[in-house]
Rosetta silent file (secondary structure, phi, psi, omega in degrees, C-alpha in Angstrom):
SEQUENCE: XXXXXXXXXXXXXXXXXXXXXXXXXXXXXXXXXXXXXXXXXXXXXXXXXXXXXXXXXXXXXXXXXXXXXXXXXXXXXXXXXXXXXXXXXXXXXXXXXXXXXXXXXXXXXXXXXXXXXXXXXXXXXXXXXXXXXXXXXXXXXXXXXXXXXXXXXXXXXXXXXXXXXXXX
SCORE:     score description
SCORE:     0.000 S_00000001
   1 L     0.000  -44.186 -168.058   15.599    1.822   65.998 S_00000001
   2 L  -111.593   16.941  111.917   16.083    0.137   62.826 S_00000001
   3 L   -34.296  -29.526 -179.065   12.781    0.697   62.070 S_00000001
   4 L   -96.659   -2.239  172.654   12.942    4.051   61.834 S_00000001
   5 L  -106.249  -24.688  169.731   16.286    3.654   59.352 S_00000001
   6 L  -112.358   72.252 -150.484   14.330    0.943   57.290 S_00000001
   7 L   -36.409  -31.189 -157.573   11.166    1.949   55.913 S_00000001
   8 L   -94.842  157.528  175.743    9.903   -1.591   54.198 S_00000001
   9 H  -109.621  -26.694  177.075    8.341   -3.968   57.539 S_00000001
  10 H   -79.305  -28.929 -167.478    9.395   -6.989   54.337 S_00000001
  11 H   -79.053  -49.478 -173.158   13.311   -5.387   54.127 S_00000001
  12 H   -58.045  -28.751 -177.355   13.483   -5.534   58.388 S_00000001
  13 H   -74.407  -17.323 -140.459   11.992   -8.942   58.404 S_00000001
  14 H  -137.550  -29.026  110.558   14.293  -10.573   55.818 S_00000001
  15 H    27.935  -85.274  167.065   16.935   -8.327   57.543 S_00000001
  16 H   -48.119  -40.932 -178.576   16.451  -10.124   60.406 S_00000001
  17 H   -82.890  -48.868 -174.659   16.368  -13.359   59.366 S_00000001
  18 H   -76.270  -30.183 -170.273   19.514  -13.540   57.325 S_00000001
  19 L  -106.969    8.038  170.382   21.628  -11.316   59.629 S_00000001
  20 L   -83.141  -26.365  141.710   20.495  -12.456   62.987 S_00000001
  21 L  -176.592  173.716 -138.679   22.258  -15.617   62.055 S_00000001
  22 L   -54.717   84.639  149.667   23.373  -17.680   59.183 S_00000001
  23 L   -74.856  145.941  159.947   19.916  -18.486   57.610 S_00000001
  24 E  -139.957  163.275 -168.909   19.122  -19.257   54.484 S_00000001
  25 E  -171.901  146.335  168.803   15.686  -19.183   52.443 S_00000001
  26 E   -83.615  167.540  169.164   13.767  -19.291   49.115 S_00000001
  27 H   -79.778  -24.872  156.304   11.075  -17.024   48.140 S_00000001
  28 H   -27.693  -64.893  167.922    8.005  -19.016   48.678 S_00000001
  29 H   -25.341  -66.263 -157.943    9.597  -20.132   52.082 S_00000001
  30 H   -61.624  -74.346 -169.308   10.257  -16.607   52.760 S_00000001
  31 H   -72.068  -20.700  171.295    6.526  -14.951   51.784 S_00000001
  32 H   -72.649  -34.619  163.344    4.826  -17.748   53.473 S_00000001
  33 H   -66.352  -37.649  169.526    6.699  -17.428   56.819 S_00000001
  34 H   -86.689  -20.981  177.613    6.185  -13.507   56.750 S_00000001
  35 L    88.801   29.054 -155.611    2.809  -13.728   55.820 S_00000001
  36 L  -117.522 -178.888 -179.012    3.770  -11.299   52.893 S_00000001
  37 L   -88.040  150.688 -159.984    2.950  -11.143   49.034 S_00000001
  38 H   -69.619  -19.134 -161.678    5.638  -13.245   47.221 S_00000001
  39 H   -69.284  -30.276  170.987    6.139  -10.481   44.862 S_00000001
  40 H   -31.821  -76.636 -157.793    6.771   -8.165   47.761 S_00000001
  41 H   -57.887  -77.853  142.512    9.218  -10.259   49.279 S_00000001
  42 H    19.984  -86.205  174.471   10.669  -10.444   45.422 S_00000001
  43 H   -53.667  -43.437  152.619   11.670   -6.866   45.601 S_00000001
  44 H   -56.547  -53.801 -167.043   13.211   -6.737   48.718 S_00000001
  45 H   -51.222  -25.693  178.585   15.512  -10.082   47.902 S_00000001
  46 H   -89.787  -32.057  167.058   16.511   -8.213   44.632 S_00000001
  47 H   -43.360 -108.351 -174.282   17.181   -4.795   46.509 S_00000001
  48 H   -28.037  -48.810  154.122   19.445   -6.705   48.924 S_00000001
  49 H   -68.673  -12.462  159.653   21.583   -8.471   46.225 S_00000001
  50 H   -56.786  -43.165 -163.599   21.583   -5.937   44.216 S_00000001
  51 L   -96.566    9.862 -169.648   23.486   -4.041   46.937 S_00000001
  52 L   119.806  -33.974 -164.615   25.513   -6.906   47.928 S_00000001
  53 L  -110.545   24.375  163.235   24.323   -7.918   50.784 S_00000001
  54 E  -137.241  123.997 -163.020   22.530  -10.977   50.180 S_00000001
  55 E   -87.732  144.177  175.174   23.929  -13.637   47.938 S_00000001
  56 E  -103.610  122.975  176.027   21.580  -15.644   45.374 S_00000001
  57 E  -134.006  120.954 -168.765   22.489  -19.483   44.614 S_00000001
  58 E   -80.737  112.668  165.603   20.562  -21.383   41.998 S_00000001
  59 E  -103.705  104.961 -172.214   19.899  -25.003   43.813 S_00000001
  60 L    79.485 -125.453  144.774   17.741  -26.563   40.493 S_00000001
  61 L   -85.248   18.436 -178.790   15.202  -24.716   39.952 S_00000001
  62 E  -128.070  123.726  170.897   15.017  -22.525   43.119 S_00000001
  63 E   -94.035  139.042  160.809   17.210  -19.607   44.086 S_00000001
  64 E   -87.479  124.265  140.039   18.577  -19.810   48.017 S_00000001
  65 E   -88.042  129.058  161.034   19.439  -16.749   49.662 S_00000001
  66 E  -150.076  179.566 -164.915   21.589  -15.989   52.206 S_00000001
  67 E   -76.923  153.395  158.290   23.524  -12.642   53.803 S_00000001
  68 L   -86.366   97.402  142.957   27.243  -12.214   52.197 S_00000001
  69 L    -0.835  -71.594 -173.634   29.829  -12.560   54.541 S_00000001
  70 L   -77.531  -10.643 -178.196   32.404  -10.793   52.535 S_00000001
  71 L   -56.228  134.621 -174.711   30.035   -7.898   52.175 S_00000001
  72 L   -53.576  -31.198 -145.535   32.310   -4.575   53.965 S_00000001
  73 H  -108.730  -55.415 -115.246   28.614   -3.496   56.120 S_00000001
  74 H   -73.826  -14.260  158.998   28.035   -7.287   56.914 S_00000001
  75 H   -82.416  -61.805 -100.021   29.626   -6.977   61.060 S_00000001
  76 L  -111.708  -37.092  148.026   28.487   -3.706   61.062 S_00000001
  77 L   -53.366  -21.806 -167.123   24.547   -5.195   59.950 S_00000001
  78 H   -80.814  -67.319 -174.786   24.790   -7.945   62.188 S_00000001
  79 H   -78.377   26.823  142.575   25.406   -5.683   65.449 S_00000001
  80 H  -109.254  -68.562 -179.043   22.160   -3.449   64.351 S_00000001
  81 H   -50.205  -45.231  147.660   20.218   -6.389   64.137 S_00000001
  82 H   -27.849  -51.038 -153.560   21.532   -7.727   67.487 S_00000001
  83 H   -69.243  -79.076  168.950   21.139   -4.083   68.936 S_00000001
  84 H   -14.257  -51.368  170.058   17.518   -4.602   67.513 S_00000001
  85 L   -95.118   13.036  167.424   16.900   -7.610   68.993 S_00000001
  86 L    72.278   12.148 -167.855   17.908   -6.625   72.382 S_00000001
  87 H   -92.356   -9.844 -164.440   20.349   -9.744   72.963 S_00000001
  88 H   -66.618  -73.788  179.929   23.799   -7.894   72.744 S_00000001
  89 H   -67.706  -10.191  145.683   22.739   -6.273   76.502 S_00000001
  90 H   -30.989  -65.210 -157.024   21.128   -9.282   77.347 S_00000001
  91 H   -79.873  -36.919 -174.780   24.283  -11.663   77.284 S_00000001
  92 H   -78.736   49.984  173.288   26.510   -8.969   78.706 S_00000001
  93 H  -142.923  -20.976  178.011   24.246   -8.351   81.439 S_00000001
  94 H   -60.927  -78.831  -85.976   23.751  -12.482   82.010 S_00000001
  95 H  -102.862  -68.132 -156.922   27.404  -13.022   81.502 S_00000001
  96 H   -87.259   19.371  161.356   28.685  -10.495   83.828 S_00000001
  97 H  -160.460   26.846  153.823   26.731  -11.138   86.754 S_00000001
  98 L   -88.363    1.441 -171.336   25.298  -14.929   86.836 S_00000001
  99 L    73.636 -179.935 -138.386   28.259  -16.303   87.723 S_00000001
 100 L   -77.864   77.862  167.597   29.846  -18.784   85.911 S_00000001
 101 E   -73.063  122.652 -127.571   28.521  -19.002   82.576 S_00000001
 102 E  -122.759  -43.737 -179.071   29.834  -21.605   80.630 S_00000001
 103 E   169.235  152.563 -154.260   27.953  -20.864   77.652 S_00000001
 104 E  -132.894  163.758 -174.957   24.425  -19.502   76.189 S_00000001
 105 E  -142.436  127.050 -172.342   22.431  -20.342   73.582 S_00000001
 106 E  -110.440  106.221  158.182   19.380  -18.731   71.629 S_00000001
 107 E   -85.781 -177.758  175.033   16.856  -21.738   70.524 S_00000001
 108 H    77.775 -151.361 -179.039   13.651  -21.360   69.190 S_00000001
 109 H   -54.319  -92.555 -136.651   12.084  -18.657   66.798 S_00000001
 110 H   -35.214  -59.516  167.974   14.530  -16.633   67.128 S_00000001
 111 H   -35.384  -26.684 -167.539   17.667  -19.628   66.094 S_00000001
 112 L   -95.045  -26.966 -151.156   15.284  -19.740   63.047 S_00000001
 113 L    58.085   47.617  136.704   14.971  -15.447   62.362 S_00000001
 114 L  -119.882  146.273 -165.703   11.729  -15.094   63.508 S_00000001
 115 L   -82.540   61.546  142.918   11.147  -12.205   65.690 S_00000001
 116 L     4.173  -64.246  175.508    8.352  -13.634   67.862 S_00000001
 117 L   113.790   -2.173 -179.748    8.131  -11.590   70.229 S_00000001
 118 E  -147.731  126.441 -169.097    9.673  -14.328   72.950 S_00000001
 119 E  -113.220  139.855  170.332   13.850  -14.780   72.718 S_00000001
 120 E  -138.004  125.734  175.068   14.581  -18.405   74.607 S_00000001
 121 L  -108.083  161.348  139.987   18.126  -18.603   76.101 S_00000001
 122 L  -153.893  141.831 -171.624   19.816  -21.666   77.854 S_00000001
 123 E  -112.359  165.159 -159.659   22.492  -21.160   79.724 S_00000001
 124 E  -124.305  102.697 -159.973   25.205  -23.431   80.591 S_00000001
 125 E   174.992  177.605  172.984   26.776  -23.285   84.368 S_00000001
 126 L  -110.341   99.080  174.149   26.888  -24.029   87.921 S_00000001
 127 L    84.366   39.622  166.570   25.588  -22.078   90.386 S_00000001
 128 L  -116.514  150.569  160.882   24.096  -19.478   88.832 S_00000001
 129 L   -32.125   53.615 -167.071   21.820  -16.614   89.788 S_00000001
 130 H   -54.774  -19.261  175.977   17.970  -17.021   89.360 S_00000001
 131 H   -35.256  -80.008 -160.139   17.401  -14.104   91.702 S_00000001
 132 H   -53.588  -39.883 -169.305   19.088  -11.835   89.158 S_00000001
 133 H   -55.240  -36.408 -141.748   17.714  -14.110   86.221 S_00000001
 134 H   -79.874  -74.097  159.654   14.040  -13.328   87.292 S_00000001
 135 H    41.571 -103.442  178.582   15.606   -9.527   87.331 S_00000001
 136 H   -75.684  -41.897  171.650   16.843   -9.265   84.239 S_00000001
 137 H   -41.712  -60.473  159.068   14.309  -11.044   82.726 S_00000001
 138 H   -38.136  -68.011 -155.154   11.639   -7.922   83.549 S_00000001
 139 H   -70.643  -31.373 -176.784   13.968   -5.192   82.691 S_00000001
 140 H   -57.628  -43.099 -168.927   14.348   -6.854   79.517 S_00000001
 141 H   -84.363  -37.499  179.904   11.253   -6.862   78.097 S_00000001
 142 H   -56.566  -39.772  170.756   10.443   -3.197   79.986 S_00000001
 143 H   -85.389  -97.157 -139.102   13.710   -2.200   76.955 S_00000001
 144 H   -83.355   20.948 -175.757   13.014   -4.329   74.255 S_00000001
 145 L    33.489   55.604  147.095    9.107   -5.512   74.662 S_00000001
 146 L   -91.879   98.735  177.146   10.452   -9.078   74.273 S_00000001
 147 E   -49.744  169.851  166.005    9.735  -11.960   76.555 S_00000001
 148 E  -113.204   95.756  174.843   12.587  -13.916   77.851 S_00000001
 149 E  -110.850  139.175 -175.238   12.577  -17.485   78.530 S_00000001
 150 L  -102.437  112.871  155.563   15.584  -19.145   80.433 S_00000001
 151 L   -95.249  153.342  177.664   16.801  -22.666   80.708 S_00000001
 152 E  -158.555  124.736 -142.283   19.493  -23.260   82.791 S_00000001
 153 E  -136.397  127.982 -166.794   21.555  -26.613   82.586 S_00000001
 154 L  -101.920    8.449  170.936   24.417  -27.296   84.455 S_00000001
 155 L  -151.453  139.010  166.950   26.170  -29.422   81.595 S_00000001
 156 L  -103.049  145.695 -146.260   25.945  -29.167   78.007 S_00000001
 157 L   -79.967   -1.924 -177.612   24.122  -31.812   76.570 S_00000001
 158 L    42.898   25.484  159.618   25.835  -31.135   72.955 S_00000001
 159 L  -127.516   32.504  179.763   23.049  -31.565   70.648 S_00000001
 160 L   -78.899  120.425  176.877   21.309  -28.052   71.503 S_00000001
 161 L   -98.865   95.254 -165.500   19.587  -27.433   68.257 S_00000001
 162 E  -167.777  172.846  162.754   20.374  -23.042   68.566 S_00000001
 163 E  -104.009  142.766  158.441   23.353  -20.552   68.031 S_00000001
 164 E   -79.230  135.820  174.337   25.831  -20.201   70.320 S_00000001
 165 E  -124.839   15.879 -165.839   26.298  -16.623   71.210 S_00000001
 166 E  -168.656  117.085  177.632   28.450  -16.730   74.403 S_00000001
 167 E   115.075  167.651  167.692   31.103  -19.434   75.232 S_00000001
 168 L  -136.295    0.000    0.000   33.183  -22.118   73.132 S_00000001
């Protein structure tokens, strides 16, 4: 899907990374983790602040990037990149039928914004469904050709280095 609305494979990746959650990155950082040319990477980062939706902060000699908040498209970018990454109907489809989900987590590439190709949850409960986890797990990847890997912890240990995306 938002491939086919974003043309550059460097604007979806950097895309990804800043609005799948609060990341920030330089451009070395940036073309060496995509595997891209820096000036590539260059063009997108000025495209995207150009329009707003990624802010530039000089720390020294190095500009930081990261997505603008206050930008008007900047929910509205977020929830396409979710959509994108398949986790919106993930967590509602955990949520509403594992039973008592306490709270979820995304660690791993993905907590960093890189699209891998394998999304790692832990989930936080009592008594929850593994049937359905096993499930859900399949159909997920049969929609978004993502693996899934699940932890599931019946207290949280409160040093989970991830975003929470379900729970408080």
């Amino acid at each position: 899907m938002l491939d086919s609305l974003v043309t550059s494979k460097t604007r979806i990746k950097l895309l990804l990374k800043f609005f799948s959650h609060s990341n920030s990155g330089y451009l070395r950082s940036l073309a060496k983790e995509f595997e891209e040319s820096t000036n590539s990477v260059r063009v997108e980062l000025n495209r995207l602040t150009e329009a707003g939706l990624l802010l530039a902060e000089d720390e020294g000699k190095t500009k930081v990037y990261k997505a603008n908040h206050q930008h008007p498209f900047f929910s509205e970018i977020k929830g396409m990149v979710s959509k994108f990454l398949g986790l919106d109907d993930l967590m509602e489809r955990i949520v509403k039928r594992m039973g008592d989900v306490q709270r979820a987590y995304i660690v791993g590439d993905y907590a960093m914004g890189i699209d891998s190709g394998t999304v790692e949850l832990i989930l936080v409960g009592k008594n929850l469904d593994e049937k359905y986890l096993e499930f859900i797990k399949d159909k997920t990847y049969e929609k978004v050709r993502r693996k899934v890997k699940v932890e599931i912890m019946e207290e949280d240990p409160g040093n989970l280095n991830g975003i929470l995306i379900y729970g408080a």
